[in-house]
C-alpha positions as CSV (number, residue, x, y, z in Angstrom):
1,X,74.1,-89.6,-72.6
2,X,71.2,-92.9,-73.4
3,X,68.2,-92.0,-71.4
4,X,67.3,-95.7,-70.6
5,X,64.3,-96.9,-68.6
6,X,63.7,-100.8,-68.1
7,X,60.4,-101.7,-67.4
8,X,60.4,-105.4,-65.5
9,X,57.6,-107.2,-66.4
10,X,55.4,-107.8,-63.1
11,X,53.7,-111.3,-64.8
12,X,54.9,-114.4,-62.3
13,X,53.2,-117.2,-64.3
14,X,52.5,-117.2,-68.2
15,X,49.4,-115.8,-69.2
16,X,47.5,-116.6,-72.2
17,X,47.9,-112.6,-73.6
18,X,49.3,-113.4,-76.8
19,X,50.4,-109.6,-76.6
20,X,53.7,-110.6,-74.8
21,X,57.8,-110.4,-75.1
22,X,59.8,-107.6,-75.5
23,X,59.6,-103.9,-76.9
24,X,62.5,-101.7,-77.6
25,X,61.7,-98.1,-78.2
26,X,64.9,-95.5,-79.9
27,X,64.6,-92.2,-80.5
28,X,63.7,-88.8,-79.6
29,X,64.3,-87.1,-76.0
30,X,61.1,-85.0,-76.7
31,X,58.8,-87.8,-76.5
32,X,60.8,-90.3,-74.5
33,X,58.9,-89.0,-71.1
34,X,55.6,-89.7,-73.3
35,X,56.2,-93.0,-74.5
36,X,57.3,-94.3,-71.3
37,X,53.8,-92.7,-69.8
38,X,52.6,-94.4,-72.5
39,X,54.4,-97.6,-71.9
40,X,53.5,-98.3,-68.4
41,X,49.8,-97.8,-69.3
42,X,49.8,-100.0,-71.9
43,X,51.7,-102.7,-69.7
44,X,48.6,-102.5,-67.4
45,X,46.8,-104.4,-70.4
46,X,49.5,-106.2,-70.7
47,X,51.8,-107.2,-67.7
48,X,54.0,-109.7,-69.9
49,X,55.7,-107.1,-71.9
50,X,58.5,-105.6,-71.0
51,X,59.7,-102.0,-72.3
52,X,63.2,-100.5,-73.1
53,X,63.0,-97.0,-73.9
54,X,66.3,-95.2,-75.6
55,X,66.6,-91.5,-76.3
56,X,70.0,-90.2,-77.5
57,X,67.4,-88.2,-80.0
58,X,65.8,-88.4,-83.2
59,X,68.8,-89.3,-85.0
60,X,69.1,-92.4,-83.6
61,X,65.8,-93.9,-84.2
62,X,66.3,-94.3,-88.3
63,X,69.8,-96.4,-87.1
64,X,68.1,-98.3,-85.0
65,X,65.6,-99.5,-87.3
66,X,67.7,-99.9,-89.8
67,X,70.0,-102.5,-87.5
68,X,66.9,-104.0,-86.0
69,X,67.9,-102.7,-82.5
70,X,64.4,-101.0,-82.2
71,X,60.9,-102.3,-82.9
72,X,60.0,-98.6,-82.7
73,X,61.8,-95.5,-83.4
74,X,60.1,-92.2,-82.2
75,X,61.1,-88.8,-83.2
76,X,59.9,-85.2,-83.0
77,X,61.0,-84.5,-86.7
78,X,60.0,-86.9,-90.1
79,X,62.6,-88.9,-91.3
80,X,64.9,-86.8,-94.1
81,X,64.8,-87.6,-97.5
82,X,68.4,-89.2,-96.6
83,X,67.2,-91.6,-93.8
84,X,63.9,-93.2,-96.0
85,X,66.2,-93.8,-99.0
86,X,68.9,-95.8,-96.8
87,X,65.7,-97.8,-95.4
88,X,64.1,-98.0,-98.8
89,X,67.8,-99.8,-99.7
90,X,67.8,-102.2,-97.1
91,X,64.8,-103.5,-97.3
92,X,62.8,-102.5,-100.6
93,X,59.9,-100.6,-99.0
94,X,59.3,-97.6,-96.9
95,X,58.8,-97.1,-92.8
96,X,55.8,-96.7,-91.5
97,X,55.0,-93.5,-89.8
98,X,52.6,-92.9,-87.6
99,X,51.9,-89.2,-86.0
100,X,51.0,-89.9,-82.3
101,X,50.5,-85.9,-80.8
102,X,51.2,-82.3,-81.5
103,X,54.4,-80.0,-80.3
104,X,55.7,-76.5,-80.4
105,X,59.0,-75.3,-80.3
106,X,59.3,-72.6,-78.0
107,X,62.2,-69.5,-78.1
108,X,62.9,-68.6,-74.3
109,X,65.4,-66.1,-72.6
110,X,66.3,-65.5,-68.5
111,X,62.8,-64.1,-66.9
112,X,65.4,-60.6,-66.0
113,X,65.4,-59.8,-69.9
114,X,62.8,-57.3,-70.9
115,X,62.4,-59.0,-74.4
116,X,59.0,-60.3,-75.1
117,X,59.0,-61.6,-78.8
118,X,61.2,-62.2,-81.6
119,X,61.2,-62.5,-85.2
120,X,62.6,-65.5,-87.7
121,X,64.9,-63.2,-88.6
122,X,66.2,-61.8,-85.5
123,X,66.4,-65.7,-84.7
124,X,68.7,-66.7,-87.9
125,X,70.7,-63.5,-87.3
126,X,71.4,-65.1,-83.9
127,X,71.6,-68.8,-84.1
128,X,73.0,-69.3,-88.0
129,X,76.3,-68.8,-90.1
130,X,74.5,-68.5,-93.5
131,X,71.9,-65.8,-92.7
132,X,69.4,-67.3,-95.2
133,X,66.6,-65.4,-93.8
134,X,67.7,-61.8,-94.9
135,X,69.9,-60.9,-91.8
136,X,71.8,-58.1,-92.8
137,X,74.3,-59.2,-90.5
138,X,75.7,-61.5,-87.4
139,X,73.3,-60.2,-83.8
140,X,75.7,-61.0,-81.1
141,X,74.7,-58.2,-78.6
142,X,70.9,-57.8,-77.5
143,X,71.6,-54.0,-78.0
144,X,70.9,-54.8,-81.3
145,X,67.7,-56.1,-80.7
146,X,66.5,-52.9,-79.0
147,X,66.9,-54.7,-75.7
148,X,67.6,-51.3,-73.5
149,X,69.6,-51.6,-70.3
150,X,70.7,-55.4,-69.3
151,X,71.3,-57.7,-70.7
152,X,73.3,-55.8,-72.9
153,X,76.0,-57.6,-72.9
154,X,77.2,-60.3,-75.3
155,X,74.2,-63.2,-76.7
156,X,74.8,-66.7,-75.6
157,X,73.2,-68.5,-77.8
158,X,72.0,-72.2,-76.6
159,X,70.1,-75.3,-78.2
160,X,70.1,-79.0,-79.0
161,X,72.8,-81.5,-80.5
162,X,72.9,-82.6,-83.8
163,X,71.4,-85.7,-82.9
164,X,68.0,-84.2,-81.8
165,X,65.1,-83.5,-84.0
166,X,64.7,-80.2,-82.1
167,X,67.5,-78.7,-83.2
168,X,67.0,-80.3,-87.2
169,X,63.3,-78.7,-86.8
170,X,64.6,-75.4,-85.7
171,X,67.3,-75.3,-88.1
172,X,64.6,-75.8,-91.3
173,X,62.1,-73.4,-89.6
174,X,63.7,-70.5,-87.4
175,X,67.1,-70.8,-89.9
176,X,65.6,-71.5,-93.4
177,X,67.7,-74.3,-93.6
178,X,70.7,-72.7,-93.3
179,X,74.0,-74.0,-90.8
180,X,74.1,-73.5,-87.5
181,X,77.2,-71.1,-86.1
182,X,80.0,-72.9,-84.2
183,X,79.9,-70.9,-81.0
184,X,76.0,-71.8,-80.3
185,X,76.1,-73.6,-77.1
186,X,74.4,-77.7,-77.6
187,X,73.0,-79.7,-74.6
188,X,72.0,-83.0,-75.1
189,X,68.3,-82.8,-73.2
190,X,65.6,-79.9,-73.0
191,X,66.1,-79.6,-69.9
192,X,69.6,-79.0,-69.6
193,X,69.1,-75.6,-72.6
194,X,66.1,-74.7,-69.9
195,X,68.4,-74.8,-66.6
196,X,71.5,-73.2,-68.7
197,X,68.9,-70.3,-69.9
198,X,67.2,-70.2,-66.4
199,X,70.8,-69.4,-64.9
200,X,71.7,-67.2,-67.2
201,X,70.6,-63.6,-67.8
202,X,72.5,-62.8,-71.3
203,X,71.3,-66.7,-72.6
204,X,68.5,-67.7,-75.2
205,X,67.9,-70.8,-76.0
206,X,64.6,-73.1,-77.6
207,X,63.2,-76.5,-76.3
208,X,59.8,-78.5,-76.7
209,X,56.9,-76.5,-75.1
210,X,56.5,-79.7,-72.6
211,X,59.7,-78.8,-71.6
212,X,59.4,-75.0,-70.3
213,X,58.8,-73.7,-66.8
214,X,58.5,-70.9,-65.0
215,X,62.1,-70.3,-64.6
216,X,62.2,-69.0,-67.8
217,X,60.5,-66.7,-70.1
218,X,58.7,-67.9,-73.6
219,X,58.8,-65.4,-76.0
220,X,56.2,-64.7,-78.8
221,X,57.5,-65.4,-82.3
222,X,56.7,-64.0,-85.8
223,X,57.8,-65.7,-89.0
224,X,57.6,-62.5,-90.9
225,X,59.3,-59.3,-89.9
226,X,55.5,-57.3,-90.7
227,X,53.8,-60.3,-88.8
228,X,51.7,-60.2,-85.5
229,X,53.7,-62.3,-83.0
230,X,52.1,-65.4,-81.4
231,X,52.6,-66.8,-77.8
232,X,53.4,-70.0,-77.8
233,X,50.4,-71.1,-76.3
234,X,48.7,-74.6,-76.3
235,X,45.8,-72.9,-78.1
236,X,47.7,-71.0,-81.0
237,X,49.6,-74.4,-81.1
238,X,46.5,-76.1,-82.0
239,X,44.7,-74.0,-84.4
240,X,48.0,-73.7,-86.4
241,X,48.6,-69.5,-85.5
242,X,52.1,-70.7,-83.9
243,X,54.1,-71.2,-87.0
244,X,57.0,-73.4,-84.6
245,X,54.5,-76.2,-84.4
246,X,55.1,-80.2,-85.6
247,X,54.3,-83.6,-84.9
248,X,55.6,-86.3,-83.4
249,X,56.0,-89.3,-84.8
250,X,56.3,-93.5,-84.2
251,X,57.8,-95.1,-87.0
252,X,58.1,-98.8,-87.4
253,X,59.6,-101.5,-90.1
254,X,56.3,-103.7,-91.3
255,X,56.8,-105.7,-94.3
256,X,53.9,-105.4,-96.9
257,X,54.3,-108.9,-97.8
258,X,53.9,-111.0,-94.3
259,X,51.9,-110.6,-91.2
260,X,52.8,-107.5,-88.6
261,X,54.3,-108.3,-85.2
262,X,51.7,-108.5,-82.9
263,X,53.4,-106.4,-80.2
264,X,54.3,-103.4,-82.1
265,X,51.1,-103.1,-83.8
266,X,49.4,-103.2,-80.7
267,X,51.2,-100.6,-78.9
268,X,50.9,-98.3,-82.1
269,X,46.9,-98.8,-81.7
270,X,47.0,-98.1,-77.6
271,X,48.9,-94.9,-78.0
272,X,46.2,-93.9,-80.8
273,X,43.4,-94.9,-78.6
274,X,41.4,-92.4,-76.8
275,X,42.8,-93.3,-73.6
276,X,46.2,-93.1,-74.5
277,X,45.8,-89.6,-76.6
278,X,44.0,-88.7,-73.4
279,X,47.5,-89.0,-71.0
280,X,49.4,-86.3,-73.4
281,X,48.6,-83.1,-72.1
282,X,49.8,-84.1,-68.9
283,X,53.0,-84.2,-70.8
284,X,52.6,-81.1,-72.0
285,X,51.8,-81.9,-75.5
286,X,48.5,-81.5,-77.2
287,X,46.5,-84.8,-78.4
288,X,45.7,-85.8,-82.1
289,X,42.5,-84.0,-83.3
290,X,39.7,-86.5,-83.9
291,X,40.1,-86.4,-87.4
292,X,43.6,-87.2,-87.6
293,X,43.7,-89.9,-85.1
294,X,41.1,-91.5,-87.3
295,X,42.9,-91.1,-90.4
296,X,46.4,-92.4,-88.4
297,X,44.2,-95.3,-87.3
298,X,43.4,-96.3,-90.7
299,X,47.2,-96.0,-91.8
300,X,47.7,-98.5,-89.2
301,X,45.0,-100.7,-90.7
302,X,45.8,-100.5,-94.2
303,X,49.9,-100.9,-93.1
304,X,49.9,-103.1,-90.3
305,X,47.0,-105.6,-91.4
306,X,47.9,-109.5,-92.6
């Protein structure tokens, strides 16, 4: 299902804000709630704008861009190889890409399991058809994990659609690329793979670390079978021990050749100002370092300047 949010602008008369019009955002369902935090912040500044917001995931913000349905496309993965070249053929240069905050995937089960951590192996064991991670063989039982007593009974294995960046960044990370199986349960929204694990005591399942409560239980994760494993705290997150970590990203179409659209641009400086970075861990995300929201602001500069 589209995850749609119109915001109404609240202007009566025209005002002489020459940031005005409309702004439609496609994309990712991990950063949807963010941008449309985001969105009504920045129409504060600017009451004649008014916002549409789309997130049928990550997938759909390369389309939309490419159709000229979106002004922005935001997604919690980078564009594939794939996705720039089809842009690149349209119209003769690349996006623009812009990394707006920092995320974690996180690996959860039903609080009544007694397992606390998990491997990259155990995970592609679980989750893939192509054990490219040096799984022996299929896990389909949590005996096999060395999960004593219940659950012992068969793995239900959950995660995101196709069209979500999630599941395309947990399929490169936790699967070493390799092909999902055809029995892993998909849900189309974070919090739907939360509730189905939450209600289920023989379920796993993985969603944006903004996106997990207390009715269920993160697990720590190695990426090496002889590796410490790290909780998927905001902390390890930041100082890159979490090895299920990413950005997110706004990507827009600018021309090199002709002025950028006033709107656009200025959102894309808002949600890289301090005020804006400052709204994200109330998301649950973490903000831009210093550093890289300088070095993001200059992209913006050197991209979106006439």
């Amino acid at each position: 299902m589209v995850a749609l949010w119109p915001i109404a602008s609240l202007a009566g008369a025209a005002s002489a804000d020459p940031i005005a019009g409309p702004l439609t955002i496609v994309g990712s369902d991990t950063i949807s709630a963010l941008v449309l935090r985001w969105s009504d912040a920045f129409r504060q500044q600017h009451p004649d704008v008014r916002v549409q917001i789309q997130a049928p995931g990550s997938a759909s913000a390369p389309i939309a861009l490419l159709e000229g349905a979106a002004d922005i496309g935001m997604m919690s993965r980078p564009m594939s190889a794939d996705e720039t070249q089809a842009f690149q053929r349209r119209f003769g240069y690349a996006p623009t890409r812009v990394a707006v905050a920092h995320d974690a995937i996180v690996v959860f089960v039903n609080p009544d399991n007694p397992l606390q951590a998990i491997t990259r192996r155990q995970l592609d064991a679980i989750y893939s058809s192509t054990l490219r991670c040096g799984a022996s063989e299929t896990v389909t039982r949590w005996a096999a994990l060395g999960v004593a007593g219940a659950p012992a009974a068969r793995i239900l294995a959950t995660g995101r659609n196709s069209a979500s960046g999630t599941s395309e960044f947990f399929r490169e990370t936790a699967l070493c690329g390799g092909d999902y199986r055809p029995d892993v349960v998909v849900w189309p929204g974070h919090g739907a793979t939360v509730a189905a694990v939450a209600g289920n005591r023989e379920a796993i399942g993985y969603a944006g670390i903004g996106y997990v409560n207390g009715l269920v239980k993160a697990l720590a994760y190695a990426p090496d079978e002889h590796a410490q494993a790290v909780a998927p705290v905001m902390e390890n997150v930041m100082n890159g021990d979490y090895a299920l970590s990413r950005l997110l990203y706004l990507y827009v179409n600018e021309p090199p050749d002709r002025a950028p659209a006033p709107l656009p641009a200025a959102f894309l400086g808002y949600v890289l100002s301090e005020r804006a970075q400052a709204l994200i861990a109330e998301e649950g995300f973490l903000p831009l370092a210093p550093a890289e929201r300088e070095a993001e602001t200059q992209l913006i500069r050197a991209t979106m300047t006439p």
